[in-house]
N, C-alpha and C positions, 0 to 999 in steps of 0.2 A: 637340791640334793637328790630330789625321786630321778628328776631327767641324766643325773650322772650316775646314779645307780641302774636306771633301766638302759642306758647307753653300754654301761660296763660288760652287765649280763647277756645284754645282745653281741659284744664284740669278743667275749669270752668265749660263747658256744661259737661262733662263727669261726673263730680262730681253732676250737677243740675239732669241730669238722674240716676244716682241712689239715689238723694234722692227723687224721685219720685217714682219709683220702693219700696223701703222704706217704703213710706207712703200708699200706699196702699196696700200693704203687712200687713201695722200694723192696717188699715180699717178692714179687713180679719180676720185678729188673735182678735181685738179687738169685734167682731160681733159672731166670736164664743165663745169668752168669755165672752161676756156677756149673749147669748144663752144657756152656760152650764148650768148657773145658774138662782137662780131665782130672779126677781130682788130685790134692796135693797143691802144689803153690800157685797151681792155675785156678783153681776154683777159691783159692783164697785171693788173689787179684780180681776176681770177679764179683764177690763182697765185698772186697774193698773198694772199687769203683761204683756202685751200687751205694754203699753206705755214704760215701763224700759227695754224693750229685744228689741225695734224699735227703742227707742230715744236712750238709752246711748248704748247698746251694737253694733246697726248697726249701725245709721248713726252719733255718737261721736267718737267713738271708731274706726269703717272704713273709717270717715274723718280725724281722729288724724292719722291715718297709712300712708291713702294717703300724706298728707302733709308735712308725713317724704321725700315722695318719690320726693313728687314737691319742696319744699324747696332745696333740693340737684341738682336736675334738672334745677331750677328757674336760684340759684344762678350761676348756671354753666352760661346758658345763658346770665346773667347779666355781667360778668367778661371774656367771650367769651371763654369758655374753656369747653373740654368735660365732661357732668355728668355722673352717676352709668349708665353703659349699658355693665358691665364684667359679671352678674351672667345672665346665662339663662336656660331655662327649659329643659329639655332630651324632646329629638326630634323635638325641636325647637331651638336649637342652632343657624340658621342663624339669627335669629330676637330678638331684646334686649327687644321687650313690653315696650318700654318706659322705663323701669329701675323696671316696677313693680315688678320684680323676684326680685329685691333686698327686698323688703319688704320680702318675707320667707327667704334670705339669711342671714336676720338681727337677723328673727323672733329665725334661727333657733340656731345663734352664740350667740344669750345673752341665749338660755336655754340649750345650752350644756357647757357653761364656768365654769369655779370652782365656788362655791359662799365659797366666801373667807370672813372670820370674821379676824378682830384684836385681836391680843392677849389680846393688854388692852382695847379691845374697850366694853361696857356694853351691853351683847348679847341681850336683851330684848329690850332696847333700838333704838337697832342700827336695829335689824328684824322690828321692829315698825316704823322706820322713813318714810322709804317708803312708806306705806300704810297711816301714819299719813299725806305726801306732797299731794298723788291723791285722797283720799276718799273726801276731802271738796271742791275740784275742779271740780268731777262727780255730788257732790249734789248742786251746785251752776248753774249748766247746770237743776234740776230738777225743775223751776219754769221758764223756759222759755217758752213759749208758740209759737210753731213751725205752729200754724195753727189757724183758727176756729173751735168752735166743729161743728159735722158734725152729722145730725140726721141719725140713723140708724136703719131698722124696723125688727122685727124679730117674734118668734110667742109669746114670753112676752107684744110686745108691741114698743114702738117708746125709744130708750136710744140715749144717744148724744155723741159722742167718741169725745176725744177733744187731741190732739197735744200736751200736756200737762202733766205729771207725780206729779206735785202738784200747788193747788194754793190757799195756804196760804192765809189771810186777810192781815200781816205783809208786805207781797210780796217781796218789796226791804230792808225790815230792816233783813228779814231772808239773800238777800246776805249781810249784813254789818255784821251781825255774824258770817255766817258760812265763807266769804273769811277772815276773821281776825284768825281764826284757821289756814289758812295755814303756818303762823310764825312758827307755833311751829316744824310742819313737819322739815323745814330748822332747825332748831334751834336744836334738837334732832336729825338732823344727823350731823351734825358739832361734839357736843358735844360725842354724843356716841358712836364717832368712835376710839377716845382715841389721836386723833391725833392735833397735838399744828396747824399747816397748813389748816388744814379742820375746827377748830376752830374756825378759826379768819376769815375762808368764812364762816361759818354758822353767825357769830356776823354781820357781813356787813351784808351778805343776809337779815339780820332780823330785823338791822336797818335803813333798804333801804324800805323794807316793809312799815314796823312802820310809815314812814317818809312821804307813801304818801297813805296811808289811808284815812288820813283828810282830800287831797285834793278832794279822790275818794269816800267819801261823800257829798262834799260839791258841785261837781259836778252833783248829783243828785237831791238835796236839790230844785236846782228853776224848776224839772219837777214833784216833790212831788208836791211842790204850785204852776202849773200852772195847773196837773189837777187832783189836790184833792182827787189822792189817792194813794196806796200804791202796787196795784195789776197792773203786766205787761199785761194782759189782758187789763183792764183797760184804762191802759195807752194806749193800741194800738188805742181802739177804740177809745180816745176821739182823735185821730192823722187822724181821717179818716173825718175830717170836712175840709173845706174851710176856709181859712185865707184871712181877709179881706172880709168878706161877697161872698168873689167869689167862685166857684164851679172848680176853676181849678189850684186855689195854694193849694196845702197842707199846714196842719197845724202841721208840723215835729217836733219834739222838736230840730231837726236840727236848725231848722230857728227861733223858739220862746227861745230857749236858746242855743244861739252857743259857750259863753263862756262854760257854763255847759258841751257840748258836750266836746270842747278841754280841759277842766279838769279833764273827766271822763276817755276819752279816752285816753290822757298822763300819767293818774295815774295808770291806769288800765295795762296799756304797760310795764309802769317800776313794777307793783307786778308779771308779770311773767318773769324776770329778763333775756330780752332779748336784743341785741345789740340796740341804744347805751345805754341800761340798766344794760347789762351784767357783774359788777362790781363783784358781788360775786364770778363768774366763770371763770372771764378774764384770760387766761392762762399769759398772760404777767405781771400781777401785784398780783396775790395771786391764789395760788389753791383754787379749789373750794369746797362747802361744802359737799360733793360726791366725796371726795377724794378715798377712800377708799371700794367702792361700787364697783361691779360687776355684773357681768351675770342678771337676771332679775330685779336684784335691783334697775342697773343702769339703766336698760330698764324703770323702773315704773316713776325713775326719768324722764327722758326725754319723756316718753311719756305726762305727768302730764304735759309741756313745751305744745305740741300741743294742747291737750285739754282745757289748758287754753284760748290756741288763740280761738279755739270755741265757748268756754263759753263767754269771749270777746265781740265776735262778736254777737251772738247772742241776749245778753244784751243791745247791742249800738243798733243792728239794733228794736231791740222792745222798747227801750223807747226812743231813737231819729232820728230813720228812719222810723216813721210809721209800721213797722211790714209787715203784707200782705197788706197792702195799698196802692194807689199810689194815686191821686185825684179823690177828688169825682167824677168829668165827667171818667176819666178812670176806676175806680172802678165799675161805673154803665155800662161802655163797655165792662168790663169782664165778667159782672153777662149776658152780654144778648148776649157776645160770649158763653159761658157756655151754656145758655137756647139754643142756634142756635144750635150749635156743639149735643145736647141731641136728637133736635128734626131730623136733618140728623140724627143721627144714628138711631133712632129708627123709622125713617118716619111716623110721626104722631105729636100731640099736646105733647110739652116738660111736663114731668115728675117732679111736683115740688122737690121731695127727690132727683132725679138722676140729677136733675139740680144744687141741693144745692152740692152736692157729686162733681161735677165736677168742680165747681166755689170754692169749696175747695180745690181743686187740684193745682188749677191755683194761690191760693193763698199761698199753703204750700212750692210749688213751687218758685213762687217769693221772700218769705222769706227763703229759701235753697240761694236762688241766692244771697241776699244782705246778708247773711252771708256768701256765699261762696268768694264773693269779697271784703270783709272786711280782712277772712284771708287771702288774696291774699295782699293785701294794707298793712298787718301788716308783709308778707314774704318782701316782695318789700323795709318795712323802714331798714329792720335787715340787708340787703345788699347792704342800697344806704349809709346811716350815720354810721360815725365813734363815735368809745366809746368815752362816756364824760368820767372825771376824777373825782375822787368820790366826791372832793367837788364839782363840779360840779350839780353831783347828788342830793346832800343834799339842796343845794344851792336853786336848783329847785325845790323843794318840799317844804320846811319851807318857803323862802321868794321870792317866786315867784306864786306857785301855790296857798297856804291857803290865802295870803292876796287878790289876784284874786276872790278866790273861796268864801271871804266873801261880797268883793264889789257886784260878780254878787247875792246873798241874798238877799243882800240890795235894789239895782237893779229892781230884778224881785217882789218883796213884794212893793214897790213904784209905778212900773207899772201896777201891779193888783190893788193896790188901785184907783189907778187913772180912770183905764179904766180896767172891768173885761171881758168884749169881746175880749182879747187878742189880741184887735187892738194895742196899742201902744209898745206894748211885741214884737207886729212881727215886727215893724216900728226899734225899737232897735237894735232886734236880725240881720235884714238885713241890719242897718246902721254898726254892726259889722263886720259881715261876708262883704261888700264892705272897711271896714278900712284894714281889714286881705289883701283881694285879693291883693288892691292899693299899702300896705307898699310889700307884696313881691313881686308887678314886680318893683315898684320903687327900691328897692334894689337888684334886679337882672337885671335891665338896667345899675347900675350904675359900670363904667369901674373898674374895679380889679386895685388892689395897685401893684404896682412895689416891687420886695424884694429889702432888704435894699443896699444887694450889685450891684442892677442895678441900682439904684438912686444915686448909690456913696458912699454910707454910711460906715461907719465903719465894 
């Protein structure tokens, strides 16, 4: 356990440094781009390009890779056995890098394999699936808000770059659209692959989906009405106040709706159909619906797997981690470590742009980090719990999570009514999160049952 803890922390800060690197990288590209042109819909194409080649392609895309790397790694250390450390670089063969050389090792075995069609499989179909499972997983990553926007001055004038690739008025109804298209992707490779086995895992896969959709709206529903809107920006900011009039609780939608949080997050887990979600793909009770798939196909699949964990997390940590926040008294210690750190470097009176620049660093930064340990928290479940059984599964979507997800509705619309200063919201939310804590030490103090045959039994 020390080696998979000291592993974690090293791959966390590693991961926190380049999305740092990252981010100001896409400050850069962003600042020229908005420079090229002149302002108006030209300098708004110019952030836009700028934010889709920083956000999805560097640090979505080079955190989905790494994660292949540390999942393999993680797990190893969890079950105390050695991970990928056989591929290594020419002229560096004493040293394994951690297992990184396995990510080109991987990169380079899914694009030289056959790409292999079925005879009966419908070839338009089956070249579409893949692209149909990751395209709505990468655009559901595009309204997350990775920062504040950051004023930027150039000889046009003062433009604001913001951490951001869109932000829609709809905000969270565009993700209940566009992750409800991921069915289909499963769904059309099951089917288009011709095969009776990959079938019947594209049919689960999709109605395992289906199943807790409902609950991973209903999940959202009391931070829509706790604060009144529908934009993840939005939502951050109204997360950067004090609960309870005081200036050093935050006002988390962790803590003002924690069932919302264990709804969203549960439901959210089992749509990218990972252990103990895994039922579509369980090698042990049905193949999966990617039977038939190879070389990059199978790649898109499994990559579409990490990316989700991203998207994931990124979601959770902006509408019920506060985002780049932490409490107002720390928020205000950041802003005036930010103003200190400007004025040593520059030895003089702080720089209001260079100070806002920098105190968005610290903040693009802290939100990299509570995404990067969310997917840390989400590798962690995949190889501590065993797969449920698929009634199991269902079990827990239809009559465990929607009837949950309607009471807490009900719930949070009674305590807004009652009190709209989100005092007796927070009194709730933290008399739940103490019932949760209480019920699991209490049932993890209590002694383990004897099997039947050391009690004498039959």
């Amino acid at each position: 356990m020390g080696r998979f803890v000291r592993m974690s922390l090293l791959g966390v800060l590693i991961a926190a440094g380049l999305c740092l690197w990252a981010w100001l990288g896409y400050v850069a590209i962003d600042w020229a781009g908005s420079a090229t042109f002149e302002l108006g819909w030209g300098a708004t194409l110019g952030q836009a390009a700028a934010a889709i080649v920083f956000l999805q392609l560097l640090f979505v895309m080079i955190l989905a890779t790494l994660l292949m790397v540390a999942e393999r790694k993680w797990s190893a250390a969890i079950q105390d056995r050695i991970g990928p450390n056989r591929a290594r670089l020419p002229g560096l063969s004493r040293f394994s890098l951690g297992g990184i050389p396995h990510v080109l090792a991987d990169a380079l075995k899914m694009i030289s394999k056959e790409d292999f069609v079925p005879a009966k499989a419908n070839r338009l179909l089956f070249q579409l699936a893949p692209v149909a499972n990751l395209l709505p997983i990468l655009c559901l990553f595009a309204i997350v808000p990775m920062g504040p926007p950051v004023p930027v001055r150039h000889a046009f004038g003062v433009l604001f770059a913001s951490l951001q690739i869109a932000n829609p008025d709809a905000g969270l109804l565009y993700l209940f659209a566009i992750a409800s298209l991921a069915v289909y992707g499963v769904a059309l490779a099951g089917w288009a692959s011709g095969n009776k086995l990959a079938l019947l895992g594209g049919v689960r896969a999709a109605s395992q989906m289906v199943a807790y959709e409902v609950a991973l709206g209903l999940g959202l529903v009391g931070m829509m009405m706790t604060t009144g809107t529908l934009r993840l920006d939005a939502m951050i900011q109204s997360q950067s106040a004090g609960l309870f009039g005081t200036s050093w609780f935050p006002a988390w939608g962790l803590f003002v709706q924690p069932v919302g949080f264990l709804l969203f997050f549960a439901a959210a887990f089992a749509e990218t159909k990972r252990t103990p979600f895994d039922l579509p793909e369980g090698e042990s009770e049905i193949i999966g619906y990617f039977l038939e798939y190879s070389g990059m196909k199978f790649g898109m699949f499994m990559m579409a797997e990490f990316v989700e964990i991203i998207t994931l997390s990124g979601v959770v940590t902006a509408v019920f981690l506060g985002g780049w926040h932490l409490s107002p008294v720390l928020d205000d210690a950041l802003a005036s470590a930010a103003a200190s750190l400007v004025a040593w470097r520059f030895a003089g009176p702080p720089d209001p742009g260079a100070a806002a620049l920098t105190l968005a660093v610290f903040q693009a930064a802290l939100f990299a980090v509570k995404v990067i340990v969310l997917c840390w928290l989400q590798l962690a479940i995949r190889w501590t719990f065993p797969r449920f059984r698929y009634d199991q599964v269902q079990a827990l979507g239809w009559r465990f999570l929607l009837p949950l997800g309607l009471v807490n509705v009900f719930a949070t619309g009674l305590c807004l009514l009652l009190d709209s200063s989100l005092g007796l919201l927070g009194a709730l939310g933290l008399a739940e999160i103490a019932l949760v804590v209480g019920a699991t030490l209490w049932s993890s103090s209590r002694p383990a049952a004897l099997p039947v045959a050391a009690a004498g039994g039959h």
